[in-house]
ZADO-1210 file (C-alpha; in nm, 4 decimals, padded with zeros to 6 digits):
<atoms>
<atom x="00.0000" y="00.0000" z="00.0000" code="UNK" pos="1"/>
<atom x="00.1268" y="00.3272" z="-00.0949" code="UNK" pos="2"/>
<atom x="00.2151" y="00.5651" z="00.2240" code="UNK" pos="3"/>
<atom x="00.0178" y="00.8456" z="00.2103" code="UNK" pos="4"/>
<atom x="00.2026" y="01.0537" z="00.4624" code="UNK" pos="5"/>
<atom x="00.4747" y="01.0566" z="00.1975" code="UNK" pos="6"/>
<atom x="00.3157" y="01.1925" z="-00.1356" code="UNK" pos="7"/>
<atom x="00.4944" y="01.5358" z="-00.1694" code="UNK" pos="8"/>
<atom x="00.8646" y="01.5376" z="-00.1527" code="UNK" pos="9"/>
<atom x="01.0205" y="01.8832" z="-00.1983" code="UNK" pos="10"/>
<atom x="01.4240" y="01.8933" z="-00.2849" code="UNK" pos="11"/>
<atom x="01.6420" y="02.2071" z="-00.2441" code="UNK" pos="12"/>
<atom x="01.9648" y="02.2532" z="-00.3624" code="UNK" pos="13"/>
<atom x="02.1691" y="02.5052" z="-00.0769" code="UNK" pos="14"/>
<atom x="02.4763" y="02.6978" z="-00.1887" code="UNK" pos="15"/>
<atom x="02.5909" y="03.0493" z="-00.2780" code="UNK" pos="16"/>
<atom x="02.2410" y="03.1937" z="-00.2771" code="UNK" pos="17"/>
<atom x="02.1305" y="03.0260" z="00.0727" code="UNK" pos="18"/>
<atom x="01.9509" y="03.3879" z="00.2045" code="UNK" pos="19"/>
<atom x="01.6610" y="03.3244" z="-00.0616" code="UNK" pos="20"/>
<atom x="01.5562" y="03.0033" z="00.0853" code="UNK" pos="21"/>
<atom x="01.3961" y="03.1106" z="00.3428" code="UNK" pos="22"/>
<atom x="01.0879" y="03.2770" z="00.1525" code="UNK" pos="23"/>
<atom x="01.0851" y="02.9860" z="-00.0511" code="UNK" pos="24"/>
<atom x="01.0472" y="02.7494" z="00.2317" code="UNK" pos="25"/>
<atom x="00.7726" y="02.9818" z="00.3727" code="UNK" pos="26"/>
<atom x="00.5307" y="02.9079" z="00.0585" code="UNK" pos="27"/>
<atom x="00.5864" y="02.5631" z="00.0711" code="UNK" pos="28"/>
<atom x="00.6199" y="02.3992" z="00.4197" code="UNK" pos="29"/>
<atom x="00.2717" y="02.3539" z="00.5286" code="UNK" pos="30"/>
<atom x="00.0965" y="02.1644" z="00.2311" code="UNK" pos="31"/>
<atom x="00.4661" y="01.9662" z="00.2178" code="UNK" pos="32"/>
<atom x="00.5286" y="01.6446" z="00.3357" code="UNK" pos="33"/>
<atom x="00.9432" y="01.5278" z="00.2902" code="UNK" pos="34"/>
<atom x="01.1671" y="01.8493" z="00.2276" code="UNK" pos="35"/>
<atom x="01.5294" y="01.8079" z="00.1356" code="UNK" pos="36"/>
<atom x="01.8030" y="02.0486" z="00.1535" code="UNK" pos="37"/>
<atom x="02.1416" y="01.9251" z="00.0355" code="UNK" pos="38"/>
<atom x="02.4555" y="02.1046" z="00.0440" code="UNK" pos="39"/>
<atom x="02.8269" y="02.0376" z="-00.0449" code="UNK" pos="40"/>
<atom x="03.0127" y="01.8885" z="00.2641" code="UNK" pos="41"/>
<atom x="03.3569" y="02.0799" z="00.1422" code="UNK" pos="42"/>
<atom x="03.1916" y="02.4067" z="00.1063" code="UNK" pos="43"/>
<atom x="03.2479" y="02.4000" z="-00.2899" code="UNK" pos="44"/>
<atom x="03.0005" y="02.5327" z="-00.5921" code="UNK" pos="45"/>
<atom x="02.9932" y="02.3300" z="-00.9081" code="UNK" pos="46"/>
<atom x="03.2676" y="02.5504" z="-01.0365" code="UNK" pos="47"/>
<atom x="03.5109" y="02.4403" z="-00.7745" code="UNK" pos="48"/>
<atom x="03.4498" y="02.7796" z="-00.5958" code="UNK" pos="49"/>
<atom x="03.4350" y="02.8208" z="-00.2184" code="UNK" pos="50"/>
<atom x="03.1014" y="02.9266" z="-00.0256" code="UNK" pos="51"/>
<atom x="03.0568" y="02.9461" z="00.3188" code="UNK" pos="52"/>
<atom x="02.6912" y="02.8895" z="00.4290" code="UNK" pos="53"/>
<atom x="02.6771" y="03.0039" z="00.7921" code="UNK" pos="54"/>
<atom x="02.5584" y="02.8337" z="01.0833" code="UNK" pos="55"/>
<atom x="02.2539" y="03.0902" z="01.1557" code="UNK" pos="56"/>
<atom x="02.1238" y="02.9423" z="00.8241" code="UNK" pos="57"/>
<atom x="02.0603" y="02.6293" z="00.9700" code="UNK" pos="58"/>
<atom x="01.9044" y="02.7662" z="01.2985" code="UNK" pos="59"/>
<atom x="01.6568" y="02.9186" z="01.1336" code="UNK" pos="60"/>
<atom x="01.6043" y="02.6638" z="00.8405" code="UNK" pos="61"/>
<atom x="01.4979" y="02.4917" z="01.2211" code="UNK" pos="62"/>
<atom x="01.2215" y="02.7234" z="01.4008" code="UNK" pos="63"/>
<atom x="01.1028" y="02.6903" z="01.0202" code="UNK" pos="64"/>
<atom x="01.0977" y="02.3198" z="01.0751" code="UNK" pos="65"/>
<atom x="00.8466" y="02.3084" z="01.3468" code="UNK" pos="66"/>
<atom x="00.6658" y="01.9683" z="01.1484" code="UNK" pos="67"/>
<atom x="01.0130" y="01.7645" z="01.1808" code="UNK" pos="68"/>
<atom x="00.9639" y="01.7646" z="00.7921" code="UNK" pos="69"/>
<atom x="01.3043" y="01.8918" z="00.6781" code="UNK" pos="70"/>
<atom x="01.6153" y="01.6464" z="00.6496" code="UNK" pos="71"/>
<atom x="01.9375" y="01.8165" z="00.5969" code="UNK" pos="72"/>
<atom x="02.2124" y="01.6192" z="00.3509" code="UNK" pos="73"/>
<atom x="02.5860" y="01.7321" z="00.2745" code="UNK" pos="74"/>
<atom x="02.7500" y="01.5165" z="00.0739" code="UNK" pos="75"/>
<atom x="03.0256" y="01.5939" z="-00.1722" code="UNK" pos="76"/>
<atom x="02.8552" y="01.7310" z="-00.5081" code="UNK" pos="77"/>
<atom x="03.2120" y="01.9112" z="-00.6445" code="UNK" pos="78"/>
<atom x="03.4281" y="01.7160" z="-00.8725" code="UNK" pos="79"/>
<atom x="03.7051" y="01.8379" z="-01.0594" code="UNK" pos="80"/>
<atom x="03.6654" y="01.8249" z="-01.4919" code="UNK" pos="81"/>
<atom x="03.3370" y="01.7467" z="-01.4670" code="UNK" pos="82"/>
<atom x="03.1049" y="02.0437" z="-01.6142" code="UNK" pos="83"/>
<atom x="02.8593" y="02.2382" z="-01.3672" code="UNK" pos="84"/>
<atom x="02.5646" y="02.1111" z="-01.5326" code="UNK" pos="85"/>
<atom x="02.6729" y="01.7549" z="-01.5287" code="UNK" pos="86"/>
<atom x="02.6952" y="01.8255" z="-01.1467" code="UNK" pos="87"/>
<atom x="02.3851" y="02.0199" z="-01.0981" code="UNK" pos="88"/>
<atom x="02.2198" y="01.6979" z="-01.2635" code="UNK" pos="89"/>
<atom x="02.4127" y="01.4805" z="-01.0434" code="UNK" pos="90"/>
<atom x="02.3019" y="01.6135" z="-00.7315" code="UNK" pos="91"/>
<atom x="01.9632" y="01.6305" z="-00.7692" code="UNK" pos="92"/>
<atom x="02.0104" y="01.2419" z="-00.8534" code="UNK" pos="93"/>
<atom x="02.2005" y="01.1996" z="-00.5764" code="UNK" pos="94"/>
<atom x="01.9074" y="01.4022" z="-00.3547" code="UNK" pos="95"/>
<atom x="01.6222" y="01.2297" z="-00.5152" code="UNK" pos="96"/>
<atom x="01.7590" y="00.9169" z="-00.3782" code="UNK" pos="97"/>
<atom x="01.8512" y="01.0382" z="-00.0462" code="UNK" pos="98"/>
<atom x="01.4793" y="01.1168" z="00.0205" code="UNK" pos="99"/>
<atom x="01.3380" y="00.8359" z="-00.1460" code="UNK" pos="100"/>
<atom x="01.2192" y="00.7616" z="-00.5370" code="UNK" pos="101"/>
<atom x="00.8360" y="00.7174" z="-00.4177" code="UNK" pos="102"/>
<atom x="00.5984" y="00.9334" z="-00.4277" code="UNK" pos="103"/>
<atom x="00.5532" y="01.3137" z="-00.6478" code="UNK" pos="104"/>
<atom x="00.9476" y="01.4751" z="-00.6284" code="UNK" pos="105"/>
<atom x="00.9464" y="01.8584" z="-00.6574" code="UNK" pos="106"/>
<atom x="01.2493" y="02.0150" z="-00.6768" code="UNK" pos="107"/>
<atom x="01.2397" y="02.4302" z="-00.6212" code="UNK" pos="108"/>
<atom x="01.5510" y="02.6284" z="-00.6708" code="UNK" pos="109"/>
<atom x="01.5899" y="02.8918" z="-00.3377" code="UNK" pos="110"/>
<atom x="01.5528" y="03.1235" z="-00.5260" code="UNK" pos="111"/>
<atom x="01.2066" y="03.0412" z="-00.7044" code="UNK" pos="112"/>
<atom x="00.8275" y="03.0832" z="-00.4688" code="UNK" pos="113"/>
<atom x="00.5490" y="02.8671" z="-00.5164" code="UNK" pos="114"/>
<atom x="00.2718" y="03.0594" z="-00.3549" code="UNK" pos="115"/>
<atom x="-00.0322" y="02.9232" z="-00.3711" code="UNK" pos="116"/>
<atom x="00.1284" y="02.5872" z="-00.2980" code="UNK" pos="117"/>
<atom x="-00.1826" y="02.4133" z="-00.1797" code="UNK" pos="118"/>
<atom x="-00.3325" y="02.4003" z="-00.5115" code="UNK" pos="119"/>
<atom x="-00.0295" y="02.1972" z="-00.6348" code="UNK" pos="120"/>
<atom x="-00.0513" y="01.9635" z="-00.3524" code="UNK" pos="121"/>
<atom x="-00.4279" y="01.9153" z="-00.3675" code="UNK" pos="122"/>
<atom x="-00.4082" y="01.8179" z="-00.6916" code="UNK" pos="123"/>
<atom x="-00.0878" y="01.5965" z="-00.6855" code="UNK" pos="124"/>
<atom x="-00.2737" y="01.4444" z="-00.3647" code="UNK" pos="125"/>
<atom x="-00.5776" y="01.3710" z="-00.5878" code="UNK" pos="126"/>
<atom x="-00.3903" y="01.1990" z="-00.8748" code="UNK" pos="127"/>
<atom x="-00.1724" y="00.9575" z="-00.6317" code="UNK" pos="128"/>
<atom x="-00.2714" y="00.6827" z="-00.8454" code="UNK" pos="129"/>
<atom x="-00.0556" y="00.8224" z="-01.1297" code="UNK" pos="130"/>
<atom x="00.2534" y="00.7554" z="-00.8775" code="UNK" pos="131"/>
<atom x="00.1463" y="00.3298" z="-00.9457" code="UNK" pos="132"/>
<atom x="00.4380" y="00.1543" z="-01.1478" code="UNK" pos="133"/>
<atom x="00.6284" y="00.4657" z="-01.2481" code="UNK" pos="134"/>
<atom x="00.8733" y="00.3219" z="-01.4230" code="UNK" pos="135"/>
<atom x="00.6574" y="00.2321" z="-01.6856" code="UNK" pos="136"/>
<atom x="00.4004" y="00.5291" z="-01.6336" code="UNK" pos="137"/>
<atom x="00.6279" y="00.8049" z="-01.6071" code="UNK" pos="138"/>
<atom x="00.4253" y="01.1328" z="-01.5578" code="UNK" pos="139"/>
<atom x="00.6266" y="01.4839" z="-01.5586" code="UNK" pos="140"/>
<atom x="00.4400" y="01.8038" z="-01.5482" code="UNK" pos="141"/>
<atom x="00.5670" y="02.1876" z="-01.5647" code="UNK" pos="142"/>
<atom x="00.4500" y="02.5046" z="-01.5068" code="UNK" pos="143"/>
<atom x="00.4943" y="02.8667" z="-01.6065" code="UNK" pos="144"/>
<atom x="00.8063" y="03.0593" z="-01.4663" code="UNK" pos="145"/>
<atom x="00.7566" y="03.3949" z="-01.3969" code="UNK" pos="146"/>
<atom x="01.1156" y="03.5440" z="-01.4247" code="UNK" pos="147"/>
<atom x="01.2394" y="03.8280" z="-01.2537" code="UNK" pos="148"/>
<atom x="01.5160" y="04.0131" z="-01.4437" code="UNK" pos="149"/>
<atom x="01.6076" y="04.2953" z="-01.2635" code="UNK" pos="150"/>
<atom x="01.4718" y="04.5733" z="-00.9711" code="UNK" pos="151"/>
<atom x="01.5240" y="04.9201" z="-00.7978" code="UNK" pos="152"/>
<atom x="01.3985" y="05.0693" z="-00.5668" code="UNK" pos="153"/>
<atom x="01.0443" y="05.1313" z="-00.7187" code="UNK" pos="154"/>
<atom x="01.0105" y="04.7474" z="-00.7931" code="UNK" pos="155"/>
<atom x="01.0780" y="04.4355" z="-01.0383" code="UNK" pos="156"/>
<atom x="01.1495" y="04.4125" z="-01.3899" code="UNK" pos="157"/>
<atom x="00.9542" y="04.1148" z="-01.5337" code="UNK" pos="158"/>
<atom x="00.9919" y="03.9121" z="-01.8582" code="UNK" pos="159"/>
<atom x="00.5964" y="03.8556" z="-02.0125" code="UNK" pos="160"/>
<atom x="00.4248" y="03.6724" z="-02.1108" code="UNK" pos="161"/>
<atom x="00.4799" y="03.4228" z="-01.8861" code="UNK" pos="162"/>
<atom x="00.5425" y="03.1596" z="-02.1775" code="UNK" pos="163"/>
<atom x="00.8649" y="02.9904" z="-02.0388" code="UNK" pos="164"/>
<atom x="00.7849" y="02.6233" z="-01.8603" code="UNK" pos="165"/>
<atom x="01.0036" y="02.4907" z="-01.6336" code="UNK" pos="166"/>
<atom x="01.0066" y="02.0861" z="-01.5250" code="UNK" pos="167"/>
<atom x="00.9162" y="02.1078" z="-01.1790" code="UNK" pos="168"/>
<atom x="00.7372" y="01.7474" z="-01.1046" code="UNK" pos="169"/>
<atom x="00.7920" y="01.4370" z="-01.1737" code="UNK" pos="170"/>
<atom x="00.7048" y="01.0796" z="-01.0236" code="UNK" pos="171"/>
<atom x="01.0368" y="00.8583" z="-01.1611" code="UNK" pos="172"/>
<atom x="01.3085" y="01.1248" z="-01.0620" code="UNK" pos="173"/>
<atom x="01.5762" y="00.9715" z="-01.2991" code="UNK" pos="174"/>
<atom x="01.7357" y="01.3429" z="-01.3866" code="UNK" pos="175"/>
<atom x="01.9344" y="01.3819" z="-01.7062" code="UNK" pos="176"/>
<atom x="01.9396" y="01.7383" z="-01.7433" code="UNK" pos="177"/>
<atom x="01.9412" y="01.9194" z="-01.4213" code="UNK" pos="178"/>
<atom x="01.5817" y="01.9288" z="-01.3779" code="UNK" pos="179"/>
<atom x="01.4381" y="01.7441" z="-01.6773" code="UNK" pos="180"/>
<atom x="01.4003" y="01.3388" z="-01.7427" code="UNK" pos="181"/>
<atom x="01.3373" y="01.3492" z="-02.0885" code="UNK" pos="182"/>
<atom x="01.1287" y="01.0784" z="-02.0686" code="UNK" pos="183"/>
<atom x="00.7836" y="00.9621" z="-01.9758" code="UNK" pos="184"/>
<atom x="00.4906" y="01.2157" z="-02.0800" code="UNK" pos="185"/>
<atom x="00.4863" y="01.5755" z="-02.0096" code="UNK" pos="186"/>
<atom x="00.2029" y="01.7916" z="-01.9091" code="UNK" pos="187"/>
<atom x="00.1703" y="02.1435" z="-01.8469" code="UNK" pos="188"/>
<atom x="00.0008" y="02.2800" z="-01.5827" code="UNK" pos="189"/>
<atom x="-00.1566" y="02.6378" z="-01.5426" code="UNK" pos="190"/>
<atom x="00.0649" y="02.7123" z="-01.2242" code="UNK" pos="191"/>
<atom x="00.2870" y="02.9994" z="-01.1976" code="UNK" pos="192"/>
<atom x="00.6405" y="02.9629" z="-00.9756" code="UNK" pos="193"/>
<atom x="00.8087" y="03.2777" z="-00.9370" code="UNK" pos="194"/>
<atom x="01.1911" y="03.3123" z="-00.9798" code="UNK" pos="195"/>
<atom x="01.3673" y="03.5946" z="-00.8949" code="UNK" pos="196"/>
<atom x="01.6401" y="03.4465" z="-01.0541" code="UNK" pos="197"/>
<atom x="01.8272" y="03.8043" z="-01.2217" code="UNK" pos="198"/>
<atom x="01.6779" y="04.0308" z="-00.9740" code="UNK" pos="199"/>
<atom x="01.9476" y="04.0402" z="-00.7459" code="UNK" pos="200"/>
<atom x="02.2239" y="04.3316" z="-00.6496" code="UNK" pos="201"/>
<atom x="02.4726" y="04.2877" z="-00.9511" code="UNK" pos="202"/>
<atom x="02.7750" y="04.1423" z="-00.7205" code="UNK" pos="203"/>
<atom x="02.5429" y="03.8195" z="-00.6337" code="UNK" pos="204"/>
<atom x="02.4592" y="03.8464" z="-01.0067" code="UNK" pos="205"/>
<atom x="02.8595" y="03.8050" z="-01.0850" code="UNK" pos="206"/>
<atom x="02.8480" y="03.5481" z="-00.8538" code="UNK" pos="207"/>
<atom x="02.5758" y="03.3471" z="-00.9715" code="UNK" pos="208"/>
<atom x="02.7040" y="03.3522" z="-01.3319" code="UNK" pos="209"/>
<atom x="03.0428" y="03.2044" z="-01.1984" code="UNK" pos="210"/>
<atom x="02.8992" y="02.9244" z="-00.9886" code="UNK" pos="211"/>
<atom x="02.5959" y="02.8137" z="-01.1410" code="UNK" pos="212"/>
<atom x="02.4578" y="02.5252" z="-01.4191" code="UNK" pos="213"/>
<atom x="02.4628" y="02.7204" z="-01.7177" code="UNK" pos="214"/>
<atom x="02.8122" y="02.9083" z="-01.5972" code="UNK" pos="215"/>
<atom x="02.9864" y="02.7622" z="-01.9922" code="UNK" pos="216"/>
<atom x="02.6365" y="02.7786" z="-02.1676" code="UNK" pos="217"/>
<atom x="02.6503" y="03.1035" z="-02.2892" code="UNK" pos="218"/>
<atom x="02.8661" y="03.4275" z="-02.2543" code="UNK" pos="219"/>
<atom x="02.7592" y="03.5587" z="-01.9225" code="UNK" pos="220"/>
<atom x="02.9810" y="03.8588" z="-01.9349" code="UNK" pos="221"/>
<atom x="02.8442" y="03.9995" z="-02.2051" code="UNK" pos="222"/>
<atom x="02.4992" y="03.9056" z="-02.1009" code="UNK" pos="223"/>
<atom x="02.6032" y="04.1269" z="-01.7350" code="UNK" pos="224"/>
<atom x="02.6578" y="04.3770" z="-01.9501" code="UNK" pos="225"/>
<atom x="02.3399" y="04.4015" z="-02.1217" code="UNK" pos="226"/>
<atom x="02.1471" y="04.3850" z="-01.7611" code="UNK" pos="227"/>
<atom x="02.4001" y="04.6255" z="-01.6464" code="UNK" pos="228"/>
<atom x="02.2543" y="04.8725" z="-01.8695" code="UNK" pos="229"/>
<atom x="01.8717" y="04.7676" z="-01.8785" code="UNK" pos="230"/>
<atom x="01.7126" y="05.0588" z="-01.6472" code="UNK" pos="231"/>
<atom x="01.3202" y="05.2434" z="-01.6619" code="UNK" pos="232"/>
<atom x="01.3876" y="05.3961" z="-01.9549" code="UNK" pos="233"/>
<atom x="01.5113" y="05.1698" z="-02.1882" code="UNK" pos="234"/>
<atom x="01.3054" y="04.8365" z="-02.0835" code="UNK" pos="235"/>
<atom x="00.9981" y="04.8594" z="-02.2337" code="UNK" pos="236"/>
<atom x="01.2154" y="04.8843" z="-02.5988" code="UNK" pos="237"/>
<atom x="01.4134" y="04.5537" z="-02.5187" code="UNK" pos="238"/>
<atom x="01.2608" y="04.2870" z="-02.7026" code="UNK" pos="239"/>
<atom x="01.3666" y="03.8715" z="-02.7115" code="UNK" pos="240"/>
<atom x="01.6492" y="03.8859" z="-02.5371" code="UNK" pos="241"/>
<atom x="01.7241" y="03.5496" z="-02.3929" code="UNK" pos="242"/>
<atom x="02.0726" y="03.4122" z="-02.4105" code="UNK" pos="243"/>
<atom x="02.0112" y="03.0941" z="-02.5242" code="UNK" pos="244"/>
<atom x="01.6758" y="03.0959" z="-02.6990" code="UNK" pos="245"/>
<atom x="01.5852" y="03.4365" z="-02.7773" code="UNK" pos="246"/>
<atom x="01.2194" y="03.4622" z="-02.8499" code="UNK" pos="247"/>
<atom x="01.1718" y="03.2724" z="-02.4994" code="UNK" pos="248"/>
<atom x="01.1615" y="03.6296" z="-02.3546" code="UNK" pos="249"/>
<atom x="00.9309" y="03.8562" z="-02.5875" code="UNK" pos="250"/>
<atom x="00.9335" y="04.1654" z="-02.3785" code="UNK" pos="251"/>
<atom x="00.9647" y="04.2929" z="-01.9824" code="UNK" pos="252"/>
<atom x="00.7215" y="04.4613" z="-01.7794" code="UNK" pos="253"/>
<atom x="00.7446" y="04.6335" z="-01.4337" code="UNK" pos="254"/>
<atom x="00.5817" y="04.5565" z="-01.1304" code="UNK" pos="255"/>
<atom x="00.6225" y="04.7666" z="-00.7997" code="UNK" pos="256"/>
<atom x="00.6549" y="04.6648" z="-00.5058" code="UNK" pos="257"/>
<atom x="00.9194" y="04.7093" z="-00.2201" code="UNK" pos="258"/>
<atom x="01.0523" y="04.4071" z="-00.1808" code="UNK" pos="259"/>
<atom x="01.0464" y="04.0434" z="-00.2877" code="UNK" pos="260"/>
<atom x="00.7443" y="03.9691" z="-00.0147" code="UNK" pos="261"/>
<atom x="00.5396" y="04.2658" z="-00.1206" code="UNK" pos="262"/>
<atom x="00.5855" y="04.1514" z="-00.5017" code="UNK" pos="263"/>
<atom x="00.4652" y="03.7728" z="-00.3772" code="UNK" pos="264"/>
<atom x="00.1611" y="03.9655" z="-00.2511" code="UNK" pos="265"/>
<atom x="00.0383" y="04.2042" z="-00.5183" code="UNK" pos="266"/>
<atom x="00.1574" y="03.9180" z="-00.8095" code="UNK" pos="267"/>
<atom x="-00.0538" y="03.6042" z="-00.6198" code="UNK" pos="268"/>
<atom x="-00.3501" y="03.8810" z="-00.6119" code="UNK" pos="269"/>
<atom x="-00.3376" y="03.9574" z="-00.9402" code="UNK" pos="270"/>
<atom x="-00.2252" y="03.6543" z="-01.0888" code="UNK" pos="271"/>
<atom x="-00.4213" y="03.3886" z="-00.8545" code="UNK" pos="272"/>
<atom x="-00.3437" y="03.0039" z="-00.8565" code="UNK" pos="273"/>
<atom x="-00.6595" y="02.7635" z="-01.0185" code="UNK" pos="274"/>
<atom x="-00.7942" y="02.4620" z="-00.9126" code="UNK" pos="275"/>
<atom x="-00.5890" y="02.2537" z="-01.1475" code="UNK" pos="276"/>
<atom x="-00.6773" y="02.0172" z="-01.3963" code="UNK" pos="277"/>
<atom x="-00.5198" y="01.6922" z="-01.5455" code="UNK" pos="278"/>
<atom x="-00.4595" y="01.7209" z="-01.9322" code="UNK" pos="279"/>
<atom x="-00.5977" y="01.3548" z="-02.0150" code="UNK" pos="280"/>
<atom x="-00.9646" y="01.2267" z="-02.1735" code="UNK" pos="281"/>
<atom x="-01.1664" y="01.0457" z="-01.8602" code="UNK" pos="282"/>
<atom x="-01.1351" y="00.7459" z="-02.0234" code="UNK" pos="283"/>
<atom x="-00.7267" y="00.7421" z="-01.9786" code="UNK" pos="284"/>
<atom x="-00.7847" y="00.8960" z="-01.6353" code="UNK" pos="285"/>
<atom x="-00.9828" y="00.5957" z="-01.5068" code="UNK" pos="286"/>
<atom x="-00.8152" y="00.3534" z="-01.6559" code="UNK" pos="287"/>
<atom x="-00.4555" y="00.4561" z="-01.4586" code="UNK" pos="288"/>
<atom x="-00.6535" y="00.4430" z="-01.1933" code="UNK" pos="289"/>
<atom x="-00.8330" y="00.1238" z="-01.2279" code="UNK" pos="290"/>
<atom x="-00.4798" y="-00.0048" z="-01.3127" code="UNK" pos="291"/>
<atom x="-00.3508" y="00.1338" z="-00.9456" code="UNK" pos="292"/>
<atom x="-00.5797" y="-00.0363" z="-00.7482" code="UNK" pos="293"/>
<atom x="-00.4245" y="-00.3710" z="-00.8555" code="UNK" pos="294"/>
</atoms>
């Protein structure tokens, strides 16, 4: 019988951005059932770079913890000549298995907020019996990033439409490409995960481009140079601009707000999670079921 305490497993991965995951943690925890933060034991990024997470991190990923839900695992995720993304990919193997390959596996970047998690969980809850036999019914479903590209002191620069998915679920967590499987069927679902991602000061912006998965995808400093420049006169003119796939990001618009909690506010009021619906005809729906019970 499948456990039903453990349906929703949430992974994070900790390093050189370790202040955002506290707000993350905050949308999530409740309607959570497993959470797991890993870190690197020797205090390396995937570039071979040293970060220091300190100790009041933990203490207060702790009073977060007041459900006993989080489990905390360092291992060693550096290894010399291998690529960043190779490693990105590997840990979140490496995590998947920590915490166990049953059950729904989300895996949120710090640095991205799922608000309105409940929805999500409801409906992950509802469809356990997709989790029967996933080897052979491998069921992956993303969602819409919101991306955050930039602020001041007036509020955030945001890339719109919000037409950029991102894998966030899956129920075999066999990772070939940081977050993606590549295999099994996809579905989209009509759920928006913020990521404030480029909206940072520009000297944790240097220091995500030197540390990060996609540090030898592209050339980040002349992509720093280009959000270097971007200000409140000049956005509204920039038009698909991503690095890698540049109609991905059509245009930016501006929100204000004060700060990354006020944003999560005024965006979740305006832009309200659904009930959520699974993208199959009834008659595939009940027969994965049917097939569960057995």
């Amino acid at each position: 019988m499948r456990d039903q305490k453990n349906i929703i497993k949430v992974g994070y991965l900790l390093s050189y951005d370790y202040q955002y995951i506290f707000t993350s943690l905050k949308q999530i925890y409740d309607y959570a059932d497993q959470i797991i933060i890993s870190y690197d034991k020797n205090n390396k990024t995937w570039a071979g770079n040293d970060v220091i997470i300190p100790e009041e991190v933990f203490s207060e990923i702790k009073k977060i913890d007041h459900q006993n839900k989080i489990v905390l695992y360092k291992d060693s995720f550096y290894i010399p000549n291998m690529q960043p993304m190779e490693l990105e990919t590997r840990q979140r193997n490496m995590m998947a298995q920590n915490i166990g390959l049953d059950g729904w596996h989300i895996q949120i970047d710090g640095d991205e907020y799922a608000y309105g998690f409940e929805k999500l969980s409801k409906f992950l809850r509802k469809h356990s019996y997709l989790l029967k036999n996933p080897e052979k019914n491998q069921f992956n479903f993303d969602v819409n990033f919101v991306t955050l590209f930039k602020h001041n002191e007036d509020g955030y620069f945001v890339i719109t439409p919000f037409d950029e998915k991102c894998m966030l679920i899956t129920n075999y967590p066999k990772y070939e490409y940081a977050r993606r499987t590549n295999k099994g069927r996809t579905l989209s679902l009509n759920y928006y995960l913020i990521h404030q991602s480029w909206a940072r000061e520009e000297e944790e912006i240097v220091k995500k481009i030197n540390n990060w998965g996609h540090k030898n995808d592209f050339d980040t400093s002349k992509f720093l140079t280009f959000w270097k420049q971007l200000n409140s006169e000049n956005y509204s003119h920039i038009k698909d601009f991503h690095p890698l796939y540049e109609s991905l990001w059509k245009e930016i618009s501006f929100f204000p707000a004060k700060n990354i909690e006020e944003f999560i506010s005024f965006f979740s009021k305006k832009y309200p999670q659904t009930d959520l619906k699974l993208n199959l005809s009834g008659t595939k729906k009940f027969k994965l079921w049917f097939k569960s019970l057995y």
